[in-house]
Structure formats: C-alpha cells, structure tokens
C-alpha positions, 0 to 999 in steps of 0.5 A: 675333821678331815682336811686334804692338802695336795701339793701341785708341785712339790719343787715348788716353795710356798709363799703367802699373800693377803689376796692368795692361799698358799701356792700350788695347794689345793685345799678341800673346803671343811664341809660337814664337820658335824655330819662326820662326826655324827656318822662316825658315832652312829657308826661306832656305836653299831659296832659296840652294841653288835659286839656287846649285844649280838641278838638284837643284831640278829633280831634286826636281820629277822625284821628286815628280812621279814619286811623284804619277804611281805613286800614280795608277796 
C-alpha cells in the first residue's frame, strides 16, 4: 500500500546493480498490506455508519460506559 523512500544523499545519483538496490536509498519492507487495508476499511466504514446512523453510536458509548461503571462497583 504504502512505501517510503528517503533518499541519503540527494547529490548523489542512483545506480543499480544485480547484488545492490539502489544507492543511498533506504526502502521500507511492504509489510502488512493487507492489515492497511483491513484497518483503513474498519475505519471508513466507522465513519460511514457514525455519519448515517448516529444512535448506534450513541448506543456504543452507553454500552461501554455501562460496562467501565460495573466493573467499578
């Protein structure tokens, strides 16, 4: 999904190899593609059923607000 690349030196031209990446880059593995993605759809779909359905978000906050006051007690 993401991928960050910083370059060390930006003087510096870029030249390939079979043995080496590119120089003076540090490229960050793709790790957890899928867990993103996974997230970011959990995520927008939070904001779609806060936006179309506002009560069940309300009635979330009652529930967890009902459950921290009974473990108090």
């Amino acid at each position: 999904m993401t991928q960050h690349v910083r370059n060390k030196e930006p003087e510096t031209g870029l030249r390939t190899s079979a043995d080496t990446g590119p120089a003076g880059r540090d490229v960050t593995p793709r790790k957890g593609g899928l867990r993103e993605l996974l997230g970011l759809t959990l995520a927008a779909g939070a904001a779609v059923l806060f936006v179309v359905r506002p009560e069940l978000y309300e009635a979330g906050v009652h529930i967890v607000a009902t459950r921290a006051a009974s473990l108090v007690h």
